[in-house]
VEXNU-784947 format. One record per residue (C-alpha): x, y, z. Coordinates in steps of 0.2 Angstrom, whole numbers, m for minus. Layout:
N
<x->X | y->Y | z->Z>
...
end
This chain:
428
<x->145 | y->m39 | z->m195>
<x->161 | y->m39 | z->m202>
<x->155 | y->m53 | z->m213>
<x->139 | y->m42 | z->m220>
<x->153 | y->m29 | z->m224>
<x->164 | y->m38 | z->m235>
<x->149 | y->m44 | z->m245>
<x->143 | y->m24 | z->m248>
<x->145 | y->m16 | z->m263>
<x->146 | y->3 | z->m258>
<x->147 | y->19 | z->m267>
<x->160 | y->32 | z->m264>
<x->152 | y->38 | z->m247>
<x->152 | y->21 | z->m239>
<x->164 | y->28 | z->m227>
<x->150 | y->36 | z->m220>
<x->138 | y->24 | z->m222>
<x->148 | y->11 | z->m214>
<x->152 | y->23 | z->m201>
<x->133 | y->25 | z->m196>
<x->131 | y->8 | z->m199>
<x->144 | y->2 | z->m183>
<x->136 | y->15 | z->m173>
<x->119 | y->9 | z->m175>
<x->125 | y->m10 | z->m174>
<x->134 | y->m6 | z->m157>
<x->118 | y->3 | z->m149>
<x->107 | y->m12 | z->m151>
<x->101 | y->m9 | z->m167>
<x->93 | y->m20 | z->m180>
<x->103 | y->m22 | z->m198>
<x->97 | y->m31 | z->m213>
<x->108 | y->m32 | z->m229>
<x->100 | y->m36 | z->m246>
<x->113 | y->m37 | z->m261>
<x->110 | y->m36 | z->m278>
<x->117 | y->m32 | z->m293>
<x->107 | y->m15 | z->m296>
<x->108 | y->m9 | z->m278>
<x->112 | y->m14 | z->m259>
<x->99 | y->m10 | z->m247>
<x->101 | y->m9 | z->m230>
<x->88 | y->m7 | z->m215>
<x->95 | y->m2 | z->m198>
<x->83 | y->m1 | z->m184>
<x->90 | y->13 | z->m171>
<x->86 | y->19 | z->m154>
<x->78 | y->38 | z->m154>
<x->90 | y->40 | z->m142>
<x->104 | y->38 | z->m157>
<x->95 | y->50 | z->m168>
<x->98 | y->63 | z->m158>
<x->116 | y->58 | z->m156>
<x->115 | y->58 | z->m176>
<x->109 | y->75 | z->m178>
<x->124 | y->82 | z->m167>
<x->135 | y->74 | z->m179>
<x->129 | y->85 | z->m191>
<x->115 | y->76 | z->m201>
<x->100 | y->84 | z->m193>
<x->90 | y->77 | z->m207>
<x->92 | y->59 | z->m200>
<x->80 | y->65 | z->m183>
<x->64 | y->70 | z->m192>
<x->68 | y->57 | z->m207>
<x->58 | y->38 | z->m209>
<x->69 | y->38 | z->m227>
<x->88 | y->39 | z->m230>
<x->95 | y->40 | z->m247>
<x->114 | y->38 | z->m250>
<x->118 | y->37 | z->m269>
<x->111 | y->21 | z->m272>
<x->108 | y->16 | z->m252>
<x->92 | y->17 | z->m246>
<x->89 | y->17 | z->m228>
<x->73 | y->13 | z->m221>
<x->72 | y->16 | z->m200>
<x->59 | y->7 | z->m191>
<x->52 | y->15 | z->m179>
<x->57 | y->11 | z->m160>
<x->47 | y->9 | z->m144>
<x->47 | y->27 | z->m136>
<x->52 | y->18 | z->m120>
<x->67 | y->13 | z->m124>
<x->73 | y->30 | z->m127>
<x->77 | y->41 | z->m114>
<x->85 | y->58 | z->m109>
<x->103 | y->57 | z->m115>
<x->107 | y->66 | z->m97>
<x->100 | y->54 | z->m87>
<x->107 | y->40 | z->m80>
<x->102 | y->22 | z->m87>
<x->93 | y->10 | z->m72>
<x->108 | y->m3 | z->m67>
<x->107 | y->m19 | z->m59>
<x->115 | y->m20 | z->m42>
<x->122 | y->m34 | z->m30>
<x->128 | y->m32 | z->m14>
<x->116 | y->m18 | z->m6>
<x->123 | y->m6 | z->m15>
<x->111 | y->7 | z->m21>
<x->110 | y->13 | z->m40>
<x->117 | y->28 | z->m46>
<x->98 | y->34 | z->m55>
<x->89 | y->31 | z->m38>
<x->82 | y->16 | z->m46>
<x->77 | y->1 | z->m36>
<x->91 | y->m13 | z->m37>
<x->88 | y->m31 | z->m39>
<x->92 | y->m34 | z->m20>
<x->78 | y->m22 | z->m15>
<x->66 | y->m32 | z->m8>
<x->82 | y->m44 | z->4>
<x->85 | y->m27 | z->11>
<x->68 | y->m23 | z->16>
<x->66 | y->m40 | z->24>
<x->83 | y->m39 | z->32>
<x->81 | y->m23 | z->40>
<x->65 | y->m33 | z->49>
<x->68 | y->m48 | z->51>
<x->76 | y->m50 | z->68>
<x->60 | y->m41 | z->74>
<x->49 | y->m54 | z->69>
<x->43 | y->m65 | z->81>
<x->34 | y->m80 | z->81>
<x->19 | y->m81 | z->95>
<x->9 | y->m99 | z->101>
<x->m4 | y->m97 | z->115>
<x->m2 | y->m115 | z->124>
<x->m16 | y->m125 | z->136>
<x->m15 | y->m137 | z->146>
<x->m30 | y->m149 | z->143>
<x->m31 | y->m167 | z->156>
<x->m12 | y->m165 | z->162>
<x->m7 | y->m162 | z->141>
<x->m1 | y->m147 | z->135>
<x->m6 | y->m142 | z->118>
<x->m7 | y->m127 | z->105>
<x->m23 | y->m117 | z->103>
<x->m16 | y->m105 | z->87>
<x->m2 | y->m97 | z->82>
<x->1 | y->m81 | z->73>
<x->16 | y->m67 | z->69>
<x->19 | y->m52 | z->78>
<x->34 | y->m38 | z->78>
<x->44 | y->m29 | z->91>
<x->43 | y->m11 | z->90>
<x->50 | y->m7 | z->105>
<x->66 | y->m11 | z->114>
<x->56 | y->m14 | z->132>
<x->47 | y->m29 | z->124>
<x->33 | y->m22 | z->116>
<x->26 | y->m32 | z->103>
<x->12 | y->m28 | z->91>
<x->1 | y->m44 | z->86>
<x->m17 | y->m46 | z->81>
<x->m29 | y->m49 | z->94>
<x->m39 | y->m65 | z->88>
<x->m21 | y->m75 | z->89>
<x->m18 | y->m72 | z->107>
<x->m35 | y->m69 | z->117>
<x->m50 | y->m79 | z->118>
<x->m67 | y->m68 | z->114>
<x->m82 | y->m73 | z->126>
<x->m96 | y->m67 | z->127>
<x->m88 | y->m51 | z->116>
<x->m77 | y->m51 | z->133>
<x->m59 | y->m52 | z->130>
<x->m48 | y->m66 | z->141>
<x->m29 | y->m71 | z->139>
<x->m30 | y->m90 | z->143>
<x->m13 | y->m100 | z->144>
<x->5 | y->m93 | z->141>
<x->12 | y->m86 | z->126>
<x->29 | y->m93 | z->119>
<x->37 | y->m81 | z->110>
<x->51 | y->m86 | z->97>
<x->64 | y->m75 | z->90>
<x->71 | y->m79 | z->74>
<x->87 | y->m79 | z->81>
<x->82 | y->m93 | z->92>
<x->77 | y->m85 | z->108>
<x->64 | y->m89 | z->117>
<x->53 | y->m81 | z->131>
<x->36 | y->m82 | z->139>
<x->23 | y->m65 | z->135>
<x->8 | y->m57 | z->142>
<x->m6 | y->m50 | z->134>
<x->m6 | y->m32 | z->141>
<x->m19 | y->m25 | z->127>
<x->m32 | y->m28 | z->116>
<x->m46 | y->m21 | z->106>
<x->m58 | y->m33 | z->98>
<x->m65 | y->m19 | z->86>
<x->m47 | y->m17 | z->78>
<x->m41 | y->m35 | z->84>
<x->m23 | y->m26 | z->88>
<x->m16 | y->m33 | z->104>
<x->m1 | y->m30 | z->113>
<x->12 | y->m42 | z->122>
<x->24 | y->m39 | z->132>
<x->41 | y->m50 | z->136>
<x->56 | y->m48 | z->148>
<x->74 | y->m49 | z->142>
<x->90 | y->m47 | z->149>
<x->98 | y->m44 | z->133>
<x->96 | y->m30 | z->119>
<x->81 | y->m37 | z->107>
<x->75 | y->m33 | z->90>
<x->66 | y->m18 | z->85>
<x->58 | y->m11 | z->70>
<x->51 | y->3 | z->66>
<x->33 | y->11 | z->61>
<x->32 | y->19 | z->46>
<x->16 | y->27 | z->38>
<x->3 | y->20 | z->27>
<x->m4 | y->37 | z->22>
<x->10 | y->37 | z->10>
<x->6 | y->21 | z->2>
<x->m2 | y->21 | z->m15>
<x->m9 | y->6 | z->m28>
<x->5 | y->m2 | z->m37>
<x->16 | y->2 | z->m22>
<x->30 | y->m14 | z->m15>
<x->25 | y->m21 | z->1>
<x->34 | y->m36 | z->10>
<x->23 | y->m48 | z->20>
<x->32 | y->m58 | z->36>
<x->28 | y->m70 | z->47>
<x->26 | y->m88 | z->51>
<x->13 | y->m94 | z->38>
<x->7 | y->m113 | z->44>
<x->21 | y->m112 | z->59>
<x->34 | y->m109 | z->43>
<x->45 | y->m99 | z->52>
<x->55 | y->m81 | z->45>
<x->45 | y->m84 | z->29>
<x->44 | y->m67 | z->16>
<x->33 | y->m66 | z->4>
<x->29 | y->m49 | z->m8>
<x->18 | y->m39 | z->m18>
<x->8 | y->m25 | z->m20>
<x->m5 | y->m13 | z->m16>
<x->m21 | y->m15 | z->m21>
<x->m30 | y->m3 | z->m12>
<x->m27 | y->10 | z->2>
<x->m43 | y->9 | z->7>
<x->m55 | y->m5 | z->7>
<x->m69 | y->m4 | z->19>
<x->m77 | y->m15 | z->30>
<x->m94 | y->m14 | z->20>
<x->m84 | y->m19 | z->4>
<x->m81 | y->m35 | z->14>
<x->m97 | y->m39 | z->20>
<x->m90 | y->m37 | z->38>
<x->m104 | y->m28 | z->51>
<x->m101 | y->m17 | z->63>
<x->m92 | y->m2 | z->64>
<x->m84 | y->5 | z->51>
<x->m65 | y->m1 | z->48>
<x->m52 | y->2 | z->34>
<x->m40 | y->m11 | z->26>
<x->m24 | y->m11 | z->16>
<x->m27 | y->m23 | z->1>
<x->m11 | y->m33 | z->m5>
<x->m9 | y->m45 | z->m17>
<x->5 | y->m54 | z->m5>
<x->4 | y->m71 | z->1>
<x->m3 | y->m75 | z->17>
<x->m10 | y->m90 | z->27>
<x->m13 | y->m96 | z->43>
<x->1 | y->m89 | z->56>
<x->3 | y->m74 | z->46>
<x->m9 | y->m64 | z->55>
<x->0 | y->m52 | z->67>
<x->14 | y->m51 | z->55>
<x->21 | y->m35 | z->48>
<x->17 | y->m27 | z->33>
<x->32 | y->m20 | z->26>
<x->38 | y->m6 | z->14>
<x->53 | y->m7 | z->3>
<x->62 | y->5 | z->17>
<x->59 | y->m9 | z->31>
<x->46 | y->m1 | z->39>
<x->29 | y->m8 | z->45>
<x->16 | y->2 | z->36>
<x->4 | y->m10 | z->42>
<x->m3 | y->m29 | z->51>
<x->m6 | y->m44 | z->42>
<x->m24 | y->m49 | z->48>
<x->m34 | y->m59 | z->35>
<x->m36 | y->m67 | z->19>
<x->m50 | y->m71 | z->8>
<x->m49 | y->m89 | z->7>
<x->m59 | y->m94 | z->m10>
<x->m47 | y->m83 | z->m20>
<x->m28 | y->m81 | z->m22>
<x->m20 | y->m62 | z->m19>
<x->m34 | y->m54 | z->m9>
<x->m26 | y->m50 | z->8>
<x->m30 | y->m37 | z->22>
<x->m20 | y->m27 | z->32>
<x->m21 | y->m16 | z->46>
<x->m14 | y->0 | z->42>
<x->m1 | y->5 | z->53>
<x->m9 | y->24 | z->55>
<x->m24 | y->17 | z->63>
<x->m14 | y->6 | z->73>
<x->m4 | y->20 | z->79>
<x->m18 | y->29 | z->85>
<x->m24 | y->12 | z->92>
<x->m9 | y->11 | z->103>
<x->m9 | y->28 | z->110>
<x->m29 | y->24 | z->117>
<x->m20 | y->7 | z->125>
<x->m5 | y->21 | z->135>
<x->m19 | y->33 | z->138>
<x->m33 | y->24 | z->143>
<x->m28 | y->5 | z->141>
<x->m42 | y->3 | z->129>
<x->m51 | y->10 | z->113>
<x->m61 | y->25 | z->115>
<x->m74 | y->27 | z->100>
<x->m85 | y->42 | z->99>
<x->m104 | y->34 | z->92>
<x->m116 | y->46 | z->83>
<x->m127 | y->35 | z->76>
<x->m127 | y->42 | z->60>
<x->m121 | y->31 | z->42>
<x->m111 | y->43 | z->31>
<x->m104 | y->44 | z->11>
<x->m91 | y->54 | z->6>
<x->m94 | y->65 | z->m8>
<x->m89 | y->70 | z->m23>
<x->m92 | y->78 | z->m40>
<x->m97 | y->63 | z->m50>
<x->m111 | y->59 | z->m32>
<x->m113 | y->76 | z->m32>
<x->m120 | y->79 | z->m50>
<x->m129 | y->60 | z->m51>
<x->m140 | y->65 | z->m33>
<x->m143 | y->83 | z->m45>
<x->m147 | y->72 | z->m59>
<x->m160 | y->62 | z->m47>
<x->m167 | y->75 | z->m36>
<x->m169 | y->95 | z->m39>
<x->m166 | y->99 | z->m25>
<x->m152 | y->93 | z->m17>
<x->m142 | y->106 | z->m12>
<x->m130 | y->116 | z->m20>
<x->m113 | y->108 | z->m13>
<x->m96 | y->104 | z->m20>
<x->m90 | y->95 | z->m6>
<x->m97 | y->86 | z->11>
<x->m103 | y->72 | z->19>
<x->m119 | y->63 | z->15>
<x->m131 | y->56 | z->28>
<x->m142 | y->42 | z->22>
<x->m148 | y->36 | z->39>
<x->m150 | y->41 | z->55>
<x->m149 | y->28 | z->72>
<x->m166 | y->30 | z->80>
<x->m164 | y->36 | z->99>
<x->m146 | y->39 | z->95>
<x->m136 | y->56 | z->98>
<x->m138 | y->61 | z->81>
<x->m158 | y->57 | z->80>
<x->m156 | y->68 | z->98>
<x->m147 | y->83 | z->88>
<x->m159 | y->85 | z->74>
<x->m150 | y->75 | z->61>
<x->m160 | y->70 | z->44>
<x->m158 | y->59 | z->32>
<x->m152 | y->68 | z->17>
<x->m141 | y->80 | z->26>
<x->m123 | y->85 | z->20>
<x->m111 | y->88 | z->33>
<x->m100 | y->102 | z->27>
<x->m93 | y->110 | z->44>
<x->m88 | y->99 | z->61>
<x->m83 | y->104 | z->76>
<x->m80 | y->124 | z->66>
<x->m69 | y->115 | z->54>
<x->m75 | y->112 | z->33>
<x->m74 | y->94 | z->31>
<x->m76 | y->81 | z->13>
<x->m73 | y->64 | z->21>
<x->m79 | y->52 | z->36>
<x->m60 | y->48 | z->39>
<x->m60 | y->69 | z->43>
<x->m74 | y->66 | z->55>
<x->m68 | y->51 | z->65>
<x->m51 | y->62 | z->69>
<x->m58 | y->77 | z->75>
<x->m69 | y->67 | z->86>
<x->m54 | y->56 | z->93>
<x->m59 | y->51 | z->111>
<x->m70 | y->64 | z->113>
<x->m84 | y->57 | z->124>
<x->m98 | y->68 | z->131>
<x->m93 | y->83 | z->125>
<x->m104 | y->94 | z->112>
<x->m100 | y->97 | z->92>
<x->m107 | y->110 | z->82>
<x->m110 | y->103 | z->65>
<x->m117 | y->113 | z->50>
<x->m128 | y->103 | z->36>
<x->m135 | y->108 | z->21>
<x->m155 | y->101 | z->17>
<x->m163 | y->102 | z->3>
<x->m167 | y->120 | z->m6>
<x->m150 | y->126 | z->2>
<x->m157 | y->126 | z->19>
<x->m141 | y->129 | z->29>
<x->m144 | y->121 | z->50>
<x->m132 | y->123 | z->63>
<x->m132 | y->107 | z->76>
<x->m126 | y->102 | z->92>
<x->m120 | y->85 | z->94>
<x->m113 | y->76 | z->110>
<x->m107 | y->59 | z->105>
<x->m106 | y->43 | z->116>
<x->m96 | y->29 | z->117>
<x->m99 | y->16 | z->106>
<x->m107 | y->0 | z->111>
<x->m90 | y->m13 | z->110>
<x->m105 | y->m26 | z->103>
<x->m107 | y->m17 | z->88>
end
């Protein structure tokens, strides 16, 4: 800098010049110094963020101005990324070691080790052993996490049981491996197929391990997630991501059955991780690690940890999943739907909101209740209703007992129906 300096010719006001010149070479600005005999011209790149400081110097000029003249001094700005500039009050994002947390709320470089850490002793290691002629050997291994401080551990269900027949069966011990070395011997106390979130149990002696269940509702696209577990027997491995989706069905899949919701991450995952957590960047389980699509790299499924929830309080409850079944397939509405069905059909109802009903189960409680195909749901059970996910809650466990329902038909019929749903066949 100094060098450029010495090699300028300036004009009487080349204090000043100088003076705006050190100021915009210490903020990260640009310079470039052309001498001639005639004139010296100098172009200085500057943060917007040191316009403003400019202006308060007293050259408001400088804020609005793409062309500074001085004399013979031309200065020519180039315009600066709008990102790079900021509010002046606000603090600037800092890098931090240690744990410590920045001052801005930002997130710190040692954000996703802290996640993990939190987690980590609470990730276990599960392999279902058989004994097979007198020789013991391993059938599968998978992840799971304690989540509470009596030995409950949450896993998936196709790691630990057998399925026969649809018929869930526990066959061999488990081995349960803590990452801090400890070993003990589990028992599958639940499982649900349908879900395939099971429950094992161990006995300790000592304080274990636990973490905690955050919520998934929260998560959005874009959000940090942490995936842990023991990826092809790889013990206390971390790997991280993102959301991709909150809510990726079944059908998007091409799985059958009953309808299910994923998390979609682009984490890595493999064999073993299944039953693992799914972590956000406050070390909580937002969700269950429980499948990959193999043909492509960072497509990976998770249960969400809301679902799960409601999934365990069936299993103390009831010691299984209870599902309502109405035989009805359902699509949530919206405006764009809306004004397309409009587009396609006259007289589709006047709605703004609702559920559509494409198809009806023959012989089912629906067909029973006088469901047709075409109908929007907009009341259940006396309360307005847009989405499926609406209808599942408010049906929870309730098996047997009648829910008035109000569609609309074509023409703006309005119908008011009594539905009483049964419980779902477990082969579906």
């Amino acid at each position: 800098m100094d060098h450029f300096l010495r090699k300028a010719s300036f004009s009487s006001g080349s204090k000043s010049i100088v003076r705006i010149i050190a100021i915009g070479a210490a903020s990260a600005g640009l310079l470039y110094l052309n001498n001639n005999p005639d004139s010296t011209t100098v172009k200085l790149s500057i943060p917007t963020i040191l316009r403003e400081h400019l202006a308060f110097q007293g050259h408001p000029s400088f804020v609005s101005s793409d062309h500074w003249q001085f004399g013979k001094l031309p200065l020519f700005l180039s315009r600066v990324d709008p990102a790079l500039a900021g509010d002046v009050t606000k603090g600037a994002p800092v890098a931090v070691g240690d744990g410590g947390k920045p001052s801005c709320g930002c997130l710190g470089r040692d954000f996703i080790a802290n996640a993990a850490a939190k987690i980590a002793p609470a990730v276990v290691n599960l392999s279902v052993q058989q004994d097979l002629y007198g020789f013991t050997t391993v059938r599968s291994m998978c992840s799971g996490t304690i989540i509470d401080a009596d030995g409950t551990i949450l896993t998936c269900a196709h790691g630990v049981v057998d399925s026969q027949g649809r018929q869930l069966t526990t066959k061999g011990k488990i081995d349960v491996t803590l990452q801090d070395g400890r070993t003990f011997e589990g028992t599958v106390v639940n499982s649900d197929l349908h879900s395939d979130i099971a429950i094992v149990k161990i006995k300790s002696k000592t304080p274990l391990p636990t973490a905690k269940l955050g919520s998934s509702s929260k998560l959005r696209p874009g959000d940090w997630v942490i995936a842990m577990g023991t990826p092809l027997s790889l013990q206390n491995t971390v790997t991280a991501g993102i959301v991709s989706c909150v809510d990726r069905k079944s059908s998007d899949l091409g799985l059958g059955g009953m309808r299910r919701e994923y998390l979609q991450t682009d984490c890595a995952i493999n064999a073993g991780n299944s039953g693992g957590p799914l972590v956000n960047i406050d070390g909580e389980i937002v969700g269950v690690n429980i499948m990959k699509v193999a043909a492509a790299d960072g497509l990976s499924f998770s249960i969400p940890i809301d679902s799960v929830s409601k999934i365990i309080e069936h299993f103390k409850k009831s010691g299984r999943v209870i599902r309502p079944w109405l035989g009805l397939k359902m699509l949530d509405l919206n405006e764009l739907i809306i004004s397309q069905l409009k587009e396609r059909d006259a007289k589709f109802p006047e709605v703004e909101k609702g559920i559509l009903v494409p198809m009806v189960t023959p012989g089912s409680p629906a067909d029973r209740a006088g469901f047709h195909p075409g109908d929007v749901v907009i009341e259940f059970d006396g309360k307005p209703v847009q989405s499926i996910k609406e209808i599942v809650e408010i049906m929870d466990d309730r098996i047997g007992k009648p829910l008035n329902v109000v569609v609309k038909r074509a023409n703006n019929e309005v119908v008011k129906l009594t539905v009483i749903p049964e419980e779902a066949n477990p082969d579906m």
